[in-house]
Biotite code that builds the C-alpha atoms (Angstrom):
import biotite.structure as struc

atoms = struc.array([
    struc.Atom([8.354, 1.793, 11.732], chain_id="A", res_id=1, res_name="UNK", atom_name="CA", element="C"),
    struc.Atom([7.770, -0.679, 8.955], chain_id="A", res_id=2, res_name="UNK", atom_name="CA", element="C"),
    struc.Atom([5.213, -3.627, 9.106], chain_id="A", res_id=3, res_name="UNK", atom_name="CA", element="C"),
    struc.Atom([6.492, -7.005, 8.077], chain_id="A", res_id=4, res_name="UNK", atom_name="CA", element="C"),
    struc.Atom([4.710, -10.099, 6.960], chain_id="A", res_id=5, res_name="UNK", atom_name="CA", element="C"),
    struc.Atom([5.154, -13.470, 8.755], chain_id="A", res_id=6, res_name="UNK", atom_name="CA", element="C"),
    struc.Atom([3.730, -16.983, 8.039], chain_id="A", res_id=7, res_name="UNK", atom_name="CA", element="C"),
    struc.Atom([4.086, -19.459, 11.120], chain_id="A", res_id=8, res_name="UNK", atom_name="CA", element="C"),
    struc.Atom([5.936, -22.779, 9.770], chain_id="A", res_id=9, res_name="UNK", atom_name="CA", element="C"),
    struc.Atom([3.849, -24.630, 12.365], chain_id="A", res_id=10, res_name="UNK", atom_name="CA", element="C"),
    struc.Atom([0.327, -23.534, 11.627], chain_id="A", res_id=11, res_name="UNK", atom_name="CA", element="C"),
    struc.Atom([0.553, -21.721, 8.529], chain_id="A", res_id=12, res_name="UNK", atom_name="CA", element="C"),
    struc.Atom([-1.142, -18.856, 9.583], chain_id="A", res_id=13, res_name="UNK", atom_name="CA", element="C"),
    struc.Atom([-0.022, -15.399, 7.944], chain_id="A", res_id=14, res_name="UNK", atom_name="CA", element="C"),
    struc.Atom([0.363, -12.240, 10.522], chain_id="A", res_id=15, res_name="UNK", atom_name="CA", element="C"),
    struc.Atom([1.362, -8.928, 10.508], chain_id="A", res_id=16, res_name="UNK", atom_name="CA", element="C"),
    struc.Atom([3.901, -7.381, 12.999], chain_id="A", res_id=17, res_name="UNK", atom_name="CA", element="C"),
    struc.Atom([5.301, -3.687, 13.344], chain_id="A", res_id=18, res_name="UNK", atom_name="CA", element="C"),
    struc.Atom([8.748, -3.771, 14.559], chain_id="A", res_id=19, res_name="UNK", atom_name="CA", element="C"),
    struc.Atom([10.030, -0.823, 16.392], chain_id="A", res_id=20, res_name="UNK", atom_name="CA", element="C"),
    struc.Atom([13.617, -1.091, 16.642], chain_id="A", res_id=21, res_name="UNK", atom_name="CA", element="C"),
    struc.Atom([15.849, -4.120, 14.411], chain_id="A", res_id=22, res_name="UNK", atom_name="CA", element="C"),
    struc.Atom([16.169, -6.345, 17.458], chain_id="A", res_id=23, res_name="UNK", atom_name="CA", element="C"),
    struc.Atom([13.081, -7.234, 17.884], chain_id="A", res_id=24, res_name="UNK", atom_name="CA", element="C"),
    struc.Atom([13.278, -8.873, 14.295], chain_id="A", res_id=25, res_name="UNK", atom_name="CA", element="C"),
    struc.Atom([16.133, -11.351, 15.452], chain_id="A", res_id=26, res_name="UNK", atom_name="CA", element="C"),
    struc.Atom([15.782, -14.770, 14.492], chain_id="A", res_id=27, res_name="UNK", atom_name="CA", element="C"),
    struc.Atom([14.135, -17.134, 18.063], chain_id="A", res_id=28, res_name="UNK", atom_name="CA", element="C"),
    struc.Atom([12.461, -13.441, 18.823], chain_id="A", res_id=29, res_name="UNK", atom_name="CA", element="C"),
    struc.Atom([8.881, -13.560, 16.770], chain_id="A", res_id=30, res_name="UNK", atom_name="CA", element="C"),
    struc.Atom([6.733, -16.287, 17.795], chain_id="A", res_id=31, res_name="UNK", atom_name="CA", element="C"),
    struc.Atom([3.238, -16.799, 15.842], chain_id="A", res_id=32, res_name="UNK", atom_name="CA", element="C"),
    struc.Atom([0.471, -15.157, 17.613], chain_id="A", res_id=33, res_name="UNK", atom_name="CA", element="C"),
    struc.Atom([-1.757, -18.019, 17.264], chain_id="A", res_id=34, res_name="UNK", atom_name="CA", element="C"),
    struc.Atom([0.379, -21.229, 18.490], chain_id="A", res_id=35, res_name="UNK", atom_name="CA", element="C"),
    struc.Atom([2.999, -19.026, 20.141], chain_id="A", res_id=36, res_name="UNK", atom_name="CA", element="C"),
    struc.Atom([5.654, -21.693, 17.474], chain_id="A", res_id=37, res_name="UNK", atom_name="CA", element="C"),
    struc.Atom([9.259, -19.561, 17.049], chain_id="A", res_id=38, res_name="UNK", atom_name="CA", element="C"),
    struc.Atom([9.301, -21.188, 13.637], chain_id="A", res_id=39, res_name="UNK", atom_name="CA", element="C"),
    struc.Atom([7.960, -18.302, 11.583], chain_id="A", res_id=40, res_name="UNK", atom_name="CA", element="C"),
    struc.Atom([9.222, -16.843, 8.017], chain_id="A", res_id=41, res_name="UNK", atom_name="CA", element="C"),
    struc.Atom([9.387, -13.738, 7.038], chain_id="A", res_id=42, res_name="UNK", atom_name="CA", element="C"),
    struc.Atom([7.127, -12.702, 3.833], chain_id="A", res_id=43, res_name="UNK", atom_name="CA", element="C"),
    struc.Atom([7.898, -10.915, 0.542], chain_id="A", res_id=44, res_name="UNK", atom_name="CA", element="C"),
    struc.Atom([5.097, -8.141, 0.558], chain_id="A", res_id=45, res_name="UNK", atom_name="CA", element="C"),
    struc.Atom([4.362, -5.189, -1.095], chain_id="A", res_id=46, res_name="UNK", atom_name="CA", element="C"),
    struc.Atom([4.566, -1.777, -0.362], chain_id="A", res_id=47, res_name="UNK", atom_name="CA", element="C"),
    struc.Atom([1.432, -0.396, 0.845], chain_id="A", res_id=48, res_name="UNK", atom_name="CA", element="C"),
    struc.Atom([0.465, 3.391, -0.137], chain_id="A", res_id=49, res_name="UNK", atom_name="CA", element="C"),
    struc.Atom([-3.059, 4.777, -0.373], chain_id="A", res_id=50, res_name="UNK", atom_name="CA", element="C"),
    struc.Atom([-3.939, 5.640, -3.764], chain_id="A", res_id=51, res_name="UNK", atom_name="CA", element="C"),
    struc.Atom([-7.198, 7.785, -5.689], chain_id="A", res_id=52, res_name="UNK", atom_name="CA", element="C"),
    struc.Atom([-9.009, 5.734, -7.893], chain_id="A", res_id=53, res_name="UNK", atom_name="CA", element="C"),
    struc.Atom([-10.062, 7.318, -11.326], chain_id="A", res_id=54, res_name="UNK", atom_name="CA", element="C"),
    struc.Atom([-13.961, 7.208, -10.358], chain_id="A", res_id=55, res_name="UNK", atom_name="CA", element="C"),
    struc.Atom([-12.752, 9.399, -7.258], chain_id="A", res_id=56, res_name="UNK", atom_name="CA", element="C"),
    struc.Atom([-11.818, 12.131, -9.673], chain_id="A", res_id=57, res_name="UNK", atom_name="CA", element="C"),
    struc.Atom([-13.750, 14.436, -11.193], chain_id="A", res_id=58, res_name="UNK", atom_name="CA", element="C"),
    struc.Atom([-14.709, 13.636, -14.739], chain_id="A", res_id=59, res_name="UNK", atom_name="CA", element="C"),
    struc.Atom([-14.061, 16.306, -17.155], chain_id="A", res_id=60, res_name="UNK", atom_name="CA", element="C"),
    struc.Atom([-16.839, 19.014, -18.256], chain_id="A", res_id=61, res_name="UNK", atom_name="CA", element="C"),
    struc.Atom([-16.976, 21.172, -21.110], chain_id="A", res_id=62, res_name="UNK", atom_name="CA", element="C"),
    struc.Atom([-14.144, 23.060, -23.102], chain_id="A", res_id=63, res_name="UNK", atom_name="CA", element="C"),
    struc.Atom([-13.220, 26.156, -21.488], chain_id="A", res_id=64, res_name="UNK", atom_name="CA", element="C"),
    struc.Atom([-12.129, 28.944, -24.028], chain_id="A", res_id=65, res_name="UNK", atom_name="CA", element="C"),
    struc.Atom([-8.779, 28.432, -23.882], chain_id="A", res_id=66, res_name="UNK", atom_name="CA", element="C"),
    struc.Atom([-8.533, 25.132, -23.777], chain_id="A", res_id=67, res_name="UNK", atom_name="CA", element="C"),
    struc.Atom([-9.251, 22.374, -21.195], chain_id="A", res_id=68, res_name="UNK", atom_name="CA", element="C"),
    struc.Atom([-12.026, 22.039, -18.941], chain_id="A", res_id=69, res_name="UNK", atom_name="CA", element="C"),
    struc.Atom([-10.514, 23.918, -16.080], chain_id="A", res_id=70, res_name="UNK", atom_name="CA", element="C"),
    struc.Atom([-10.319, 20.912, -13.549], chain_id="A", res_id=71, res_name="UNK", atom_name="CA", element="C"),
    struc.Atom([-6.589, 20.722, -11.666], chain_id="A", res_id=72, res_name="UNK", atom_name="CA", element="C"),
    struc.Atom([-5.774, 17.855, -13.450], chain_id="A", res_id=73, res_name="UNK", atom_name="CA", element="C"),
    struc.Atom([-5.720, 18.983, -16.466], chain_id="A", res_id=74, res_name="UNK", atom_name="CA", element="C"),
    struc.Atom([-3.458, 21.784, -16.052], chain_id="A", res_id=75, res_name="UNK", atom_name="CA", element="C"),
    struc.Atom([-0.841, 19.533, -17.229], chain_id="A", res_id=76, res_name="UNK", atom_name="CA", element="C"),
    struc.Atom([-1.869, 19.239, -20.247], chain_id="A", res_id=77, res_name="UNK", atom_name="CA", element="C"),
    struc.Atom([-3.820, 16.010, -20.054], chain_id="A", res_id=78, res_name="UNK", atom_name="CA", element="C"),
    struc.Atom([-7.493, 16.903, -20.332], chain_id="A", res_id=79, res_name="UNK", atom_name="CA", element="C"),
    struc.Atom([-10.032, 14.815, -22.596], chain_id="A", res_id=80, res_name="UNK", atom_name="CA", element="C"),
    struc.Atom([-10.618, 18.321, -24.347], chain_id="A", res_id=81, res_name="UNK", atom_name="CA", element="C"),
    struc.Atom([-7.433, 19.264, -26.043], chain_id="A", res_id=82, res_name="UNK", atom_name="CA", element="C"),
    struc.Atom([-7.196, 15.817, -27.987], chain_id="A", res_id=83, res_name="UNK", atom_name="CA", element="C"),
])
């Protein structure tokens, strides 16, 4: 069920509305939750995903013998280590 972005004509305020089936996205059908005006616009937005941010992750340790540190992440190939 995707969330669209609206901004009243009228007011100018910006809301958010899940729409459950296409129908209820028909033009006369949304009205602005805050002056009840028909005369909204739909909104360019971006998709929305949650994301880890790099100081969420584990900074690597020391060299393991090997290679790497041994964190997950640097399985791939990718650790500080094997510059």
């Amino acid at each position: 069920m995707p969330l669209y972005e609206y901004q009243c004509n009228d007011c100018r305020a910006g809301f958010e509305l899940l729409i459950r089936r296409p129908e209820e996205s028909a033009p006369g059908k949304i009205a602005c939750p805050h002056c009840q005006s028909k005369k909204v616009e739909k909104q360019l937005s971006l998709t929305a995903a949650p994301s880890i941010s790099d100081s969420s992750l584990p900074v690597c340790g020391l060299p393991q013998p090997g290679g790497g540190c041994g964190l997950p992440q640097c399985g791939s190939g990718g650790c500080h280590w094997d510059g």
